[in-house]
C-alpha positions as CSV (number, residue, x, y, z in Angstrom):
1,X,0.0,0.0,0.0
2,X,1.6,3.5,-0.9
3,X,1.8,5.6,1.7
4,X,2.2,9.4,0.9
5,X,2.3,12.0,3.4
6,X,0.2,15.3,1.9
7,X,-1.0,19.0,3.2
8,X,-4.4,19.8,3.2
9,X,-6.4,21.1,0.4
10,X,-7.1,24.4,2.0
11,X,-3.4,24.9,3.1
12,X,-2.3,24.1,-0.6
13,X,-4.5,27.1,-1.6
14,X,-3.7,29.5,1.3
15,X,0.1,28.5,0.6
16,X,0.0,28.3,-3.5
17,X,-2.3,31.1,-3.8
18,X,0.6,33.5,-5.5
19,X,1.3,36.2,-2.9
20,X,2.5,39.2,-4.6
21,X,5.8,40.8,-3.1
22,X,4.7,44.7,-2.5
23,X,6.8,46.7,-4.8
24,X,5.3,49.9,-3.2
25,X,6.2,53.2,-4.3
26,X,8.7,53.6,-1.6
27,X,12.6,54.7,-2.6
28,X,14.9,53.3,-4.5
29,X,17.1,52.3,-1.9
30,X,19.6,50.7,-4.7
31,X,19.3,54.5,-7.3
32,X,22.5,55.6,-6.1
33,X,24.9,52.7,-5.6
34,X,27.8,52.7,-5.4
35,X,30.5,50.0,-4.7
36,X,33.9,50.1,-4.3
37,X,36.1,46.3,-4.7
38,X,39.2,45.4,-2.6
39,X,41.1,42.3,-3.3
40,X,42.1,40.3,-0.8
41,X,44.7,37.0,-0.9
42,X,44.7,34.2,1.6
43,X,47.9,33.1,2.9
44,X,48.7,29.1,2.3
45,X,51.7,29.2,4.5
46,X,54.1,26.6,3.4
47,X,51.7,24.9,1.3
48,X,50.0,26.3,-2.0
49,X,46.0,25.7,-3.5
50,X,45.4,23.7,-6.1
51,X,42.5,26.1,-7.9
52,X,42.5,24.7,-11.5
53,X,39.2,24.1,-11.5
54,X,38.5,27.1,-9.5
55,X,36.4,26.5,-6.2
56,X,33.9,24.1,-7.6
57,X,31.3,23.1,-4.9
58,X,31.9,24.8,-1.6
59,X,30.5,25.8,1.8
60,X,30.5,27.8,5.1
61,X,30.1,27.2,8.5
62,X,27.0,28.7,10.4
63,X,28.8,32.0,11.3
64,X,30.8,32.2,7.8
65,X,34.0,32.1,9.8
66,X,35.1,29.0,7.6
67,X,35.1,28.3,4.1
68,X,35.4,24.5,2.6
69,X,36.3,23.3,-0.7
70,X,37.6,20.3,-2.1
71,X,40.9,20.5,-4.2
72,X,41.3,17.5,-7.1
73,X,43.5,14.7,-7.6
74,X,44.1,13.9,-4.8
75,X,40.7,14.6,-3.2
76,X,41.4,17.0,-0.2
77,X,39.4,18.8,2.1
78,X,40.4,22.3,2.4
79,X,39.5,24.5,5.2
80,X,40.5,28.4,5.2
81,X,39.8,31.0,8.0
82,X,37.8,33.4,6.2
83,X,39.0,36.0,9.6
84,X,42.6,35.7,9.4
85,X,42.0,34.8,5.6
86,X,44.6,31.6,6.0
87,X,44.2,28.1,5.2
88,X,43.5,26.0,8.4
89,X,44.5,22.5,7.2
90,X,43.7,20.1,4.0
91,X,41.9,16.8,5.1
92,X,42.7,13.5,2.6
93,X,39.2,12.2,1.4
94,X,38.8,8.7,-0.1
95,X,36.7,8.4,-3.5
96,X,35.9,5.0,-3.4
97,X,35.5,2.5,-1.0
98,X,33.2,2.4,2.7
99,X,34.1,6.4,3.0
100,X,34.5,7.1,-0.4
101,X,32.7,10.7,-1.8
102,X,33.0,9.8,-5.5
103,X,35.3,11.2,-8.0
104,X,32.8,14.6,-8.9
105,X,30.6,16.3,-6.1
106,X,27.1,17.1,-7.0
107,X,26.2,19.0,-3.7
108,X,28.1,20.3,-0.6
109,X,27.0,21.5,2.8
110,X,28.7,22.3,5.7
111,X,26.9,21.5,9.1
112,X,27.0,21.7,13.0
113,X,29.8,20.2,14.7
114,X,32.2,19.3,11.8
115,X,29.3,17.6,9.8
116,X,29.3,17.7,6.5
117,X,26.7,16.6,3.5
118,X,28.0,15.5,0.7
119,X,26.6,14.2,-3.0
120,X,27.8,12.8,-5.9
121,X,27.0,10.5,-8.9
122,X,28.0,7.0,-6.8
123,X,27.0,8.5,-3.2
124,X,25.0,10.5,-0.8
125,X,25.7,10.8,2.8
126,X,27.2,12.3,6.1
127,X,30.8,12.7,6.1
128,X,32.9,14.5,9.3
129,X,36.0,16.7,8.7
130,X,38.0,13.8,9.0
131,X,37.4,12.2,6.2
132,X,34.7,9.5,7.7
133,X,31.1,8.8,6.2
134,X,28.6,8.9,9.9
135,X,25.3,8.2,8.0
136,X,24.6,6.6,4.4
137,X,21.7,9.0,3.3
138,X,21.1,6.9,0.4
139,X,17.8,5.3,0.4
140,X,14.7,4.0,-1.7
141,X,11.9,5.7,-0.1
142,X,7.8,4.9,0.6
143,X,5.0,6.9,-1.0
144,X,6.1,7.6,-4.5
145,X,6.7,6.3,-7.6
146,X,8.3,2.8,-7.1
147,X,10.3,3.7,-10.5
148,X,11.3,7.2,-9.6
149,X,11.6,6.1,-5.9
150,X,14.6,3.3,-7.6
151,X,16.4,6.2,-9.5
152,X,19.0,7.7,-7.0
153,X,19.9,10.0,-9.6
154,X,16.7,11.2,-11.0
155,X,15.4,11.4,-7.6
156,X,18.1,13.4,-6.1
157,X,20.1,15.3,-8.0
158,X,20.6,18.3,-6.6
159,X,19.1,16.9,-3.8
160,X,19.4,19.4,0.0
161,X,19.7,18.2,3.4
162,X,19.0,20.2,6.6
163,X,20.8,19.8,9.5
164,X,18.5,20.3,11.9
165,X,15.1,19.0,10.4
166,X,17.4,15.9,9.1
167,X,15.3,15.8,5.9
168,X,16.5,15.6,2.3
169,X,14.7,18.1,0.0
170,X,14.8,17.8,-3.8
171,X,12.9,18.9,-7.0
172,X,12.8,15.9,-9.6
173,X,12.4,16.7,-13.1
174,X,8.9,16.5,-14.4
175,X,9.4,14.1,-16.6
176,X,11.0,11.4,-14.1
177,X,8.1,12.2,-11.4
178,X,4.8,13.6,-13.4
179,X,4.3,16.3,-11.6
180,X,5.8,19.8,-10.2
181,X,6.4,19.0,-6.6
182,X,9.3,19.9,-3.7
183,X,9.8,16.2,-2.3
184,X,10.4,16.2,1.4
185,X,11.9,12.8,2.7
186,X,12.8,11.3,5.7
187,X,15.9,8.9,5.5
188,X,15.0,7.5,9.0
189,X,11.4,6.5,8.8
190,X,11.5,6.6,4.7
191,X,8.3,8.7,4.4
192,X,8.3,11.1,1.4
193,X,6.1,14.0,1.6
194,X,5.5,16.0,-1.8
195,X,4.1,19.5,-2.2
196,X,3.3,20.9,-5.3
197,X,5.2,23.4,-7.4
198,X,3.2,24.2,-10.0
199,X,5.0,27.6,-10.8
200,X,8.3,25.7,-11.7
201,X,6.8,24.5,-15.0
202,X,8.5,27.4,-16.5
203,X,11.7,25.7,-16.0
204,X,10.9,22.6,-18.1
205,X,8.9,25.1,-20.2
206,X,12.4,26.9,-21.8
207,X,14.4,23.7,-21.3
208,X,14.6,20.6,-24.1
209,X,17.5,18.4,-25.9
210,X,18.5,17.0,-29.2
211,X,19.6,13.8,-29.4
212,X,22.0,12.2,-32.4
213,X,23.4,8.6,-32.5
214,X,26.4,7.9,-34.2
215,X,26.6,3.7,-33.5
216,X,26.3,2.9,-29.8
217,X,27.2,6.5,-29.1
218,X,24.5,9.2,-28.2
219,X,25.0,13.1,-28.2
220,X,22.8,15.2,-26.0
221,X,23.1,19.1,-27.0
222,X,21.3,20.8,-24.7
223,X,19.1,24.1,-23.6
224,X,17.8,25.3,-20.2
225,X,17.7,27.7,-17.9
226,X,18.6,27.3,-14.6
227,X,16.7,26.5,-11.2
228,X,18.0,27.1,-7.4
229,X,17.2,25.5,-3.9
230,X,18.3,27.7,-1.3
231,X,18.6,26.6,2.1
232,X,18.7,28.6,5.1
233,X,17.6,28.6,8.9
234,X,13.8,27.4,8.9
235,X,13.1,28.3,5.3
236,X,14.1,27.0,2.0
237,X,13.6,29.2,-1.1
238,X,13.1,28.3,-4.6
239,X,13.4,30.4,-7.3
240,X,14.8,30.1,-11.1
241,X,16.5,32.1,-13.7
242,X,13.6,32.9,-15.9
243,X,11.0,34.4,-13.5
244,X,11.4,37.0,-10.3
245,X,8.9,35.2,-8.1
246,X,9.6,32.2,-5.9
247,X,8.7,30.0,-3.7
248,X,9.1,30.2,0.2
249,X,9.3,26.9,2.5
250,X,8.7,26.7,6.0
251,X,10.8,23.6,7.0
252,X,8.8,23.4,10.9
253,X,5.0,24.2,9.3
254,X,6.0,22.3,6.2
255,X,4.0,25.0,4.0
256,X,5.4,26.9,1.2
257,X,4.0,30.0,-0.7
258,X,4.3,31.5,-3.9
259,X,6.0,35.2,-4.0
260,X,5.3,37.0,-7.4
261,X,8.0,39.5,-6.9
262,X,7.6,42.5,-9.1
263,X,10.2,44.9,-10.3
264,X,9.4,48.1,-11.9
265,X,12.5,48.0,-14.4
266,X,12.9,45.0,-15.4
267,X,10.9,41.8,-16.8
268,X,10.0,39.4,-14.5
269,X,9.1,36.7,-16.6
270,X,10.8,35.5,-19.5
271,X,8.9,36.3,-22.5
272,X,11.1,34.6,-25.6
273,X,10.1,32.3,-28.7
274,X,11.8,29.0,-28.7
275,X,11.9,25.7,-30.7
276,X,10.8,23.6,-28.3
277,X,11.6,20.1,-30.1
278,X,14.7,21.3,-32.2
279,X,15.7,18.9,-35.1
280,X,19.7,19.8,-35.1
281,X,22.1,21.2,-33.1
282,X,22.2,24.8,-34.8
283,X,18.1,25.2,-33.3
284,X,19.4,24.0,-29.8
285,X,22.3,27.0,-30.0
286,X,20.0,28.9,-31.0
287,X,17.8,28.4,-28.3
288,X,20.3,28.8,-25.9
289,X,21.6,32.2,-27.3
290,X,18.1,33.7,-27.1
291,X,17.7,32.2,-23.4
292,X,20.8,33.8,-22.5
293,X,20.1,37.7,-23.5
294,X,16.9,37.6,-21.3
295,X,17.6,38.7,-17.9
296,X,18.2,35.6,-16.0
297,X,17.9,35.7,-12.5
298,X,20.2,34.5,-10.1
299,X,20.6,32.9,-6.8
300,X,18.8,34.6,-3.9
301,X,21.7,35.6,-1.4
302,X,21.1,36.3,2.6
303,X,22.9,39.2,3.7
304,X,22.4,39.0,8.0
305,X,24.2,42.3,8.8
306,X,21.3,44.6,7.1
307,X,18.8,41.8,6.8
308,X,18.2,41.6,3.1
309,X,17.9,39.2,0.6
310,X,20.5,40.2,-2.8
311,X,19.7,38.6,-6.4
312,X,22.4,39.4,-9.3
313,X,20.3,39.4,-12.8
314,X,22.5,38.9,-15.9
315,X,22.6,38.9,-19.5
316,X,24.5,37.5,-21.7
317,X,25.4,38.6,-25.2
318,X,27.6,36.5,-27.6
319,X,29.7,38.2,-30.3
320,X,29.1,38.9,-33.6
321,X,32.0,36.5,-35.0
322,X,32.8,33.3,-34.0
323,X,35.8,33.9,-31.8
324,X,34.6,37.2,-30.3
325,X,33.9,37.4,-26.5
326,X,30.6,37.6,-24.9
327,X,29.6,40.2,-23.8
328,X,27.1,41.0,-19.9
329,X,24.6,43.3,-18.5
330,X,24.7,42.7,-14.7
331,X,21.8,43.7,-12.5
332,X,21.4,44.1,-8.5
333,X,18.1,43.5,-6.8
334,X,17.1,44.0,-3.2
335,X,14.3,42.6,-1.1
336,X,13.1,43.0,2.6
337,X,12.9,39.7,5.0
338,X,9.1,39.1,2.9
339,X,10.4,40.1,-0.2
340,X,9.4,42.9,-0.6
341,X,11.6,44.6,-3.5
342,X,13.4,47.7,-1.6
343,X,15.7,48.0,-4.6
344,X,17.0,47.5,-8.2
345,X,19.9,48.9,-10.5
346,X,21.6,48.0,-13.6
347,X,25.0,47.9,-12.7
348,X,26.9,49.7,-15.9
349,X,30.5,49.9,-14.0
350,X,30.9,46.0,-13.5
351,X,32.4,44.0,-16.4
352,X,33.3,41.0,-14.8
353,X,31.0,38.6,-13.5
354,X,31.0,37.4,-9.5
355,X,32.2,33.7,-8.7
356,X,31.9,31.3,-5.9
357,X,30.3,34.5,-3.9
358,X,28.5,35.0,-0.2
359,X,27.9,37.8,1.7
360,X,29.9,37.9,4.9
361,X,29.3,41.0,7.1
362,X,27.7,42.9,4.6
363,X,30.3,42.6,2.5
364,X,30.5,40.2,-1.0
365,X,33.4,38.1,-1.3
366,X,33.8,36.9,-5.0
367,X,36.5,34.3,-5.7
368,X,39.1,35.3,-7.9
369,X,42.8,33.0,-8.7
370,X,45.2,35.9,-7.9
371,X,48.8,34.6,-10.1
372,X,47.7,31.0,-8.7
373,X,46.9,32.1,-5.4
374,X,43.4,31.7,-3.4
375,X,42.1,35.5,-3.7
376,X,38.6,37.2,-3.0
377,X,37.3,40.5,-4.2
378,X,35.7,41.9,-1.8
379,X,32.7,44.6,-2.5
380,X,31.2,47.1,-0.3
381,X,28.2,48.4,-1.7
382,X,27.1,52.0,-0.9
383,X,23.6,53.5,-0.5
């Protein structure tokens, strides 16, 4: 007998009901930004980063005191003092084996007490600092799909886990589980709870694939746009490139509602005209280049110090001959604790795009690979 766990009709209504974010006619709080950018270099002592790959999937501790990355080949832990701004130590991590991570990380968290989440293709689980797996989080769980339930990776990729409500929260695609839904599941009893999405269709709306075959070969060109899971204390937000609004979770209440954020400036849907089963792979770059000058949203960002939420919108524009550079419009939106939108600005004066970044006392630290060293630029915005 299947056994789903689901939220009342009248709470799905209450919570799915499409809230709109008060824009208000209040100031601009964002009109006359400014922003100045240090850059700062953290000291490896004796040793030296391995940063090829740049930081790839990272994290921070609860009071952003610590940052964590893995460096490649061989697979080690690295843990820098974001205060002091000097590594710590580097941790050995097995890839295969009864503690092994995998050879790629999919997702990255860093916990209480020297716990950390980790994902990957072959794995899922709770790791310490040491280099020791504490929990296998992999599991086959009750009250969905036996078939999607049986498909680690369809099921979670991209897959969160809290700390604190010990619950794994993911967004399968629609196509693996036939419908828009946030699955919450409990590795210890197995119960899945799911909670419908409905406004994420947009996602698989402006996504597709063409396929060719070349023997016992396949291809896969692809075009998308991109979707986020945020997770913070008590609340996890979802949101997506193509659309301002989003969706708020209450992890304790285990309701979410839909915020239709509206900006005076700029779009806050994606309005574009796409092939939606392309035939080659010149429709599918095609796709992708129209996708990419819209205004695509990015991750929502928690800054604690003023107590605002941050969102980077970009643009991207490819060059006119093969070759040529892209080119970017960059775009800085603020929000209140409810999201309600306090500001918004085009931001003409920055050319180069953020990576890797956090806010850390109201500051936002951007990786950058200064001559092979670990380096941050650091941005204090004025207003």
């Amino acid at each position: 007998m299947k056994k789903l766990l689901t939220i009342s009709f009248l709470t799905l209504l209450s919570a799915c009901g499409g809230k709109e974010s008060e824009s208000t006619n209040q100031k601009n709080i964002l009109e006359n930004l400014t922003f100045s950018i240090d850059t700062v270099v953290v000291d490896a002592g004796e040793d030296f980063f391995n940063i090829n790959y740049g930081l790839g999937t990272r994290g921070l501790n609860e009071d952003k005191s610590l940052l964590m990355f893995f460096e490649n080949d061989p697979k080690k832990l690295v843990q820098v003092d974001l205060n002091q701004l000097k590594l710590v130590k580097k941790t050995d991590f097995e890839i295969e084996g009864p503690n092994g991570i995998g050879s790629y990380l999919t997702g990255f968290e860093v916990g209480p007490r020297d716990q950390l989440f980790m994902q990957s293709y072959t794995t899922m689980g709770l790791f310490n600092t040491e280099g020791k797996k504490t929990e296998d989080l992999i599991i086959i769980p009750e009250g969905i799909e036996p078939e999607l339930a049986k498909d680690y990776t369809a099921l979670f990729g991209g897959a969160i886990y809290d700390f604190y409500t010990q619950k794994i929260y993911t967004q399968p695609s629609f196509e693996k589980a036939g419908e828009y839904g946030l699955f919450v599941i409990n590795p210890k009893s197995k119960e899945a709870q799911v909670i419908p999405i409905p406004e994420m269709k947009l996602i698989d709306d402006l996504s597709g694939t063409f396929e060719t075959k070349s023997g016992e070969y396949t291809t896969f060109f692809y075009f998308g746009v991109s979707r986020y899971t945020t997770s913070l204390p008590g609340r996890l937000i979802l949101s997506g490139s193509p659309m301002s609004g989003l969706y708020l979770f209450d992890k304790k209440a285990n309701t979410i509602e839909f915020k239709n954020i509206l900006h005076q400036t700029v779009p806050n849907v994606m309005q574009v005209d796409l092939v939606k089963n392309p035939t080659d792979e010149a429709t599918v770059k095609e796709n992708r280049r129209k996708l990419n000058a819209q205004l695509n949203y990015q991750e929502i960002l928690w800054d604690e110090s003023r107590e605002l939420y941050w969102r980077f919108g970009k643009k991207t524009f490819e060059g006119k001959e093969k070759g040529d550079p892209s080119t970017y419009e960059f775009y800085l939106f603020a929000y209140d604790k409810d999201f309600n939108v306090l500001g918004e600005t085009k931001l003409d004066e920055l050319e180069t795009e953020p990576r890797s970044y956090f806010f850390k006392e109201g500051k936002l630290y951007s990786y950058v690979n200064v001559e092979d060293k670990l380096g941050f630029a650091v941005f204090t915005f004025n207003f």
